[in-house]
N, C-alpha and C positions, 0 to 999 in steps of 0.2 A: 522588540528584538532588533538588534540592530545588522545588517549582512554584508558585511567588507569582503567585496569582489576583487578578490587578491590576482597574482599576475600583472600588477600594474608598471613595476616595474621595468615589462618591456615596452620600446614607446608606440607600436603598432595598439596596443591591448589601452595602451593611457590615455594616446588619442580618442579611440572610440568609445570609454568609458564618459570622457569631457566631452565628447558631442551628445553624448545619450543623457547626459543630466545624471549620471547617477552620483548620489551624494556621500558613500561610503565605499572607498577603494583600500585596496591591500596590496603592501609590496612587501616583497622579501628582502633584504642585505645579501643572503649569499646569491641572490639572483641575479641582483646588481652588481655583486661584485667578478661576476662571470663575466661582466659585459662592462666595464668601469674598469680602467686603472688608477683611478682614485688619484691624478698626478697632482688635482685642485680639489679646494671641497665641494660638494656634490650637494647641491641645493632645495631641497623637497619642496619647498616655497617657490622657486623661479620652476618648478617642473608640473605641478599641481595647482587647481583654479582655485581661489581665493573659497568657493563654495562646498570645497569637498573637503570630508574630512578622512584620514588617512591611518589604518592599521599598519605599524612597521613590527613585521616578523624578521626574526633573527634569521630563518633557515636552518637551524640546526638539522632539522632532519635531514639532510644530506649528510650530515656528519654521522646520524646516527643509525644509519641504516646498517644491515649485515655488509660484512665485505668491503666497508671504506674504511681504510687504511691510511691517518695523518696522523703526522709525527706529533706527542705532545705541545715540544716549542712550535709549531706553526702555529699549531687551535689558539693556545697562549696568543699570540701575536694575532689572530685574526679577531678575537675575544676582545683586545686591545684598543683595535680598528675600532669593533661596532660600539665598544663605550663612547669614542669620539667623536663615532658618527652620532650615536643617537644627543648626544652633550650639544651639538650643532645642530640639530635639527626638532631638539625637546619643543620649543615652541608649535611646531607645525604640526606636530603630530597628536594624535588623538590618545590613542594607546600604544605601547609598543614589548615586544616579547621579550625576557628574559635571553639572555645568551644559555645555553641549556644542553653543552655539549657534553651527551655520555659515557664519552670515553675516559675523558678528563675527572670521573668521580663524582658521585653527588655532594661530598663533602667540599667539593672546589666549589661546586653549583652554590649551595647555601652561605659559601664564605662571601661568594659575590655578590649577594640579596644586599646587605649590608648598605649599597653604595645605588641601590634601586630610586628612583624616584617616586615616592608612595601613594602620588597621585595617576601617573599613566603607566606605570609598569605591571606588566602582570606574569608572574609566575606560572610556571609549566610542572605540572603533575605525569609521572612517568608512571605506568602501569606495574612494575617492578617494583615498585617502594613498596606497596601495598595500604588498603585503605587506612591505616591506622595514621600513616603518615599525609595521606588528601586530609583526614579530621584536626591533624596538626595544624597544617598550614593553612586550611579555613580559621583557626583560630589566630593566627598570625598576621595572613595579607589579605587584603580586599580586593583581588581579583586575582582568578585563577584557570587558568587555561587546562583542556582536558581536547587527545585527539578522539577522533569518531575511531579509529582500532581500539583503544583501550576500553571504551563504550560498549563495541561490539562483542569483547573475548570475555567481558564477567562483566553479570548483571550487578554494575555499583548505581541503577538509576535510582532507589531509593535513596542514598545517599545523596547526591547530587541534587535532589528535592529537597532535602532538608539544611543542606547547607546553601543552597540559592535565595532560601527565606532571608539568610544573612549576606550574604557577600554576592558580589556579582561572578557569575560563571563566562567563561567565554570558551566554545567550542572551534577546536585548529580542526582542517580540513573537512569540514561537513558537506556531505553530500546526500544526505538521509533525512527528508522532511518528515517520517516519521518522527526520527530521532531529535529534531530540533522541538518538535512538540511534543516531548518525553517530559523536561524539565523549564523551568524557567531560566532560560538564557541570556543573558545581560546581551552577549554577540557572539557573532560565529561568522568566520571566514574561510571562504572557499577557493580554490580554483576550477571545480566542477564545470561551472559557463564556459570552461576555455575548451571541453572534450568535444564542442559543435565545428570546432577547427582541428584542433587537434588529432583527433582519433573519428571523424565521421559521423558522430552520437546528432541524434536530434532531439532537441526538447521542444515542445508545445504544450500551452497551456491551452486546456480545453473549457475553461469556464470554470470548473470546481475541482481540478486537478491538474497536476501537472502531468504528461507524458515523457517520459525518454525513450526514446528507440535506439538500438546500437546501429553501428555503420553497416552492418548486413539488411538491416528491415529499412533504412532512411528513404529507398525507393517508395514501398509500399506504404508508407508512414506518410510521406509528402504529398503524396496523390490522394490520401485517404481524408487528409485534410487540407486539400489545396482550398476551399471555400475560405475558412478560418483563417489560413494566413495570409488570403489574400484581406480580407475585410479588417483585418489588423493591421494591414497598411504595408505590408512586404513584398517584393518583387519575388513572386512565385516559379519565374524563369532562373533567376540566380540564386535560389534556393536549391534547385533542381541540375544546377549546373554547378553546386557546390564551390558556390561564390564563398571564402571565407568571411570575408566582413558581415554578407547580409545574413549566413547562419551566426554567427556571435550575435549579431542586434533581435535575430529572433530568439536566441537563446537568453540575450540578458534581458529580453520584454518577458517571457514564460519565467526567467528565477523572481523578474520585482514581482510577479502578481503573484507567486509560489509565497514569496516572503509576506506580501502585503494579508496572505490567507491564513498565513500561522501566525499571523500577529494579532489578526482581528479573533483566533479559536483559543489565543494565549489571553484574550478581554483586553487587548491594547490596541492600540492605534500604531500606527507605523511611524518609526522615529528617523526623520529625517538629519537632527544634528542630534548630536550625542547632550544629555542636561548634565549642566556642570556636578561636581562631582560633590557630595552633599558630607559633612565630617559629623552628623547624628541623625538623631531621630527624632527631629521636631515636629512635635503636633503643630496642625493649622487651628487658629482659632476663631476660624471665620465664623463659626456657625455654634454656639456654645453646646457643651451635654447637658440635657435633661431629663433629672431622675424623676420617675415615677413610680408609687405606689398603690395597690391598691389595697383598700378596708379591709380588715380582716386577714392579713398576713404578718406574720410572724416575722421580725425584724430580723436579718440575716439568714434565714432558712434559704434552704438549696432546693429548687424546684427540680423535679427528676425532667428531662427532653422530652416533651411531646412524643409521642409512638407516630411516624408517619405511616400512610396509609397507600397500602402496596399496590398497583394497579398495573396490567395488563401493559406490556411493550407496545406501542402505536404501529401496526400492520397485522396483528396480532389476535384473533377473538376465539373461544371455546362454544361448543356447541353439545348439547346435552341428549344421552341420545340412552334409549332402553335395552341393555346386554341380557338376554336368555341363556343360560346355559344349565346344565344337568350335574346336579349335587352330590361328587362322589363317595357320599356318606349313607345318606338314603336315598340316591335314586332319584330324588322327585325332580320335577323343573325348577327353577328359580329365577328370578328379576332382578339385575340390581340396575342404578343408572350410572352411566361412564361418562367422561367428556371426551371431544375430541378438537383437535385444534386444528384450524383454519388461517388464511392468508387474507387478507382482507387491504382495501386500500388504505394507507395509514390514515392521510387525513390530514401532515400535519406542514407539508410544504408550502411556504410564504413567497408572494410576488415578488417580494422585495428580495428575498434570498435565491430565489431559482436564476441560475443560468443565461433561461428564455426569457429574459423578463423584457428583452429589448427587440424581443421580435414577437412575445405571445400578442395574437388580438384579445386573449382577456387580460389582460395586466391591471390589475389595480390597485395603487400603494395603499401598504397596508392592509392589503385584505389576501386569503387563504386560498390554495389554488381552486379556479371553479371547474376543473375536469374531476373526472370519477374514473376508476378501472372497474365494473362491477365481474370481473370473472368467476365464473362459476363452473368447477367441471367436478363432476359426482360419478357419472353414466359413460357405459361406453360414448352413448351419442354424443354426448358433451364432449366427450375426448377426441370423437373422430370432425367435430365442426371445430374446433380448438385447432387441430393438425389441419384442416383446409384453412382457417384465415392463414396459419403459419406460413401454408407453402405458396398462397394466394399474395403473403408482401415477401417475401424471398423471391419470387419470381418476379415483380416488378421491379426489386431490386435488381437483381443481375441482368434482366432486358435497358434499363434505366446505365446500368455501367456499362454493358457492350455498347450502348450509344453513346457514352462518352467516349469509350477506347475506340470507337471508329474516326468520333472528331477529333480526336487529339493524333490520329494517322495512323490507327491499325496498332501501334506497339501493343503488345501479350503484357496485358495487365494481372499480374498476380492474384490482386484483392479481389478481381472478377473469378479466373479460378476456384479460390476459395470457397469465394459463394457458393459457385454452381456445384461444389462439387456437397457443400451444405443445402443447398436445395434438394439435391440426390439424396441425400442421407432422409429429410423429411419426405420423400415421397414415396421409396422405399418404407419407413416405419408405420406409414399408414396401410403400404400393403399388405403388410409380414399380421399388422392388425386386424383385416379386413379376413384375410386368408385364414385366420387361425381355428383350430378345429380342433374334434377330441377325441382322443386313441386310448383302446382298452387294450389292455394284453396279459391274457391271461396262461398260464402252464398248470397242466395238470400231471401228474402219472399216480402209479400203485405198487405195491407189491405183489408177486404170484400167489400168497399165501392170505392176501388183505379180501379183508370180506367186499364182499359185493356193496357197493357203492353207488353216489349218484349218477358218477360217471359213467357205468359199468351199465346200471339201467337205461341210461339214455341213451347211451352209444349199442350197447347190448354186445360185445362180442363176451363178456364173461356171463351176462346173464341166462337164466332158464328159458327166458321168454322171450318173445320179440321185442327189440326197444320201443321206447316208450313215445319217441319221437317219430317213428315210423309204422306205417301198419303193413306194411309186408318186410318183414324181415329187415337185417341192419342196413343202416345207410352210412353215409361219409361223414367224417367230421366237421366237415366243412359245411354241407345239410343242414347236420343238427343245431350249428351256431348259426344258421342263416333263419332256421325255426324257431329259435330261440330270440332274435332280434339283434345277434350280433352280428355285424357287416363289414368288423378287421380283426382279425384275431391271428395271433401265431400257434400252432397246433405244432407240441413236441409230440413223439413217440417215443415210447419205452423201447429201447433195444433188445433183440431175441438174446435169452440164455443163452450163455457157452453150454455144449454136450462135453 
């Protein structure tokens, strides 16, 4: 998949693009044309390094947002513009966007297909046409641009799967690594990397993921992972001092290895120049086919698929265990056996794939990882030595952060907060555990007219005799549960009759 890191058109974002090495940038036309009065022509070659290759988007969405208001002869006339610009600058350019303004009709939009260049131009699908007409235009052009809002309002991602098998997709403003790994994506460009200047956002890549924090949490974000970006080679002071340039350069080192990770789970390699553009479908004949048969089959028969053979999810194991219960038919006891499921260590993490691989001291390529988690928690007790390692590395934890918040000069560390106040919750739930205990409560009463009863005897004030719980005469209710072996109990009375 290919990732044009669009905004290039300003020359603050094109510079540091060209120092960063990145090999596929994106500019807009109407971006440029904010900033350009076009009084000479405007050169994408004398602007861009001979090594990069370059997505030119139209802009329309500016046009096509709620609430913009341009007159039709202008669109006309700026529509006008971008044919001549892009006519001047076809060589340079990699791909470049239809003009796709929706004010102007979709019937203007397809008039001007016509005059497309049918090797770099790619056509824009609007959510409003509806999918019958995205299956058209797969059947039409080979390449077809889709925004990440249209993606997100109606699930069309099956379609987009089945049309990628043919024609190349290209995703406008994506900022959803999910969603890039939804379909097979020819490219997709973003301005997303620019939100680390723009609006305060931080991105870090942590090894097997990317992070974004918005500008509210970029404090507790930066300090959470000051180790990482320092050892990735960034100045952690003007990171923190919201140096604009050194967040963008950490922002576009966390989207390449973002990209580099949905390229390597898409089964491709990371495409640094775009392959020329291919007009079929030629088999390679490096390696010839060879049929084989074997004795005894029936020429042309259709063998049914193999049945594969269903196996337990890796972290996953059952455990067989003997259920007793009482058979509401006859009465008797009965046996049968249940399973029950478990949590177990997968088993299936590889040196070569994990994260630590550059700091484990057992690293060894090619081989599975050698730690084990054997946890086992059945019993109270298991439960309650479970809760002390917990509260036993949360507490070295937050001792370990107040002594960095002191070195770093006292500042009220949030992420230390946090903890301690998550340390409190674990030491608390081991008391509330430890403390728990068990309450009977039981109510009795009668009717004036109810036969004499257990209660009646035990307590004795209805009975003939003395109760049965005392041998001189009635005692308390409170007595008799205490003779009885109860030690909390609540004791109603019956209210005296109305006269």
């Amino acid at each position: 998949m290919i990732f044009y890191f669009a905004g290039a058109e300003i020359p603050s974002h094109r510079n540091l693009l060209a120092a960063e090495d990145v090999p596929h940038v994106g500019m807009s036309y109407m971006g440029l044309r904010r900033r350009v009065k076009f009084s000479k022509p405007w050169s994408i070659a004398e602007h861009y390094t001979p090594q990069q290759s370059v997505f030119l988007d139209s802009g329309c969405h500016t046009l096509n947002r709620a609430g913009v208001e341009v007159a039709p002869s202008e669109i006309q006339d700026i529509a006008t513009h971008y044919d001549e610009f892009v006519e001047q600058n076809l060589d340079r350019v990699q791909a470049y966007a239809e003009f796709d303004a929706l004010p102007m009709g979709r019937d203007w939009i397809e008039r001007r297909r016509q005059h497309l260049d049918p090797e770099k131009s790619i056509v824009v699908w609007h959510e409003e046409w509806g999918l019958d007409v995205l299956k058209r235009m797969a059947d039409t052009y080979p390449y077809i641009a889709v925004g990440q809002g249209t993606c997100g309002d109606r699930d069309i991602i099956p379609t987009l799967r089945a049309i990628s098998r043919t024609i190349k997709l290209h995703g406008m403003g994506f900022s959803s690594p999910p969603l890039m790994l939804s379909a097979d994506w020819y490219s997709v460009s973003s301005t997303t990397w620019l939100s680390a200047a723009q609006h305060g956002e931080t991105f870090i890549w942590t090894g097997n993921e990317m992070r974004r924090y918005p500008a509210r949490y970029k404090a507790q974000a930066r300090k959470r992972h000051r180790t990482l970006i320092t050892r990735a080679g960034f100045d952690i002071d003007l990171i923190e001092a919201d140096d604009a340039t050194e967040n963008l350069r950490l922002s576009l080192w966390s989207w390449r290895r973002q990209i580099d990770h949905i390229s390597q789970r898409h089964g491709k390699g990371v495409t640094d120049t775009a392959p020329p553009p291919t007009t079929g479908n030629g088999e390679s004949s490096a390696t010839p086919v060879t049929a084989t048969s074997s004795e005894g089959e029936h020429e042309g028969a259709t063998h049914p698929p193999a049945e594969r053979v269903k196996k337990l999810l890796p972290g996953i194991e059952t455990e067989a265990f003997t259920h007793r219960y009482t058979d509401p038919d006859t009465g008797e006891r009965q046996t049968r056996t249940e399973h029950r499921i478990n949590a177990v260590d997968p088993g299936v993490r590889v040196c070569d794939g994990c994260f630590l691989a550059n700091k484990c001291p057992e690293y060894q390529p090619g081989e599975s990882c050698a730690y084990e988690m054997p946890v086992r928690v059945r019993t109270k007790e298991q439960y309650i030595a479970l809760l002390d390692s917990m509260i036993s590395m949360q507490a070295m934890r937050v001792f370990s952060m107040r002594m960095s918040e002191e070195v770093e000069g006292g500042y009220a560390d949030p992420n230390l907060s946090s903890e301690m106040d998550r340390l409190a919750k674990f030491v608390k739930l081991k008391s509330d555990i430890e403390e728990a205990g068990f309450t009977f409560s039981m109510k009795m009463q009668s009717k004036d007219n109810a036969e004499v009863g257990l209660i009646s005897r035990l307590f004795g004030p209805k009975s003939d005799g003395p109760p049965a719980l005392s041998p001189a005469g009635a005692v308390s209710a409170q007595d008799a549960l205490s003779q009885m072996g109860i030690m909390d109990a609540e004791i109603v009375e019956e209210p005296a009759p109305r006269e």
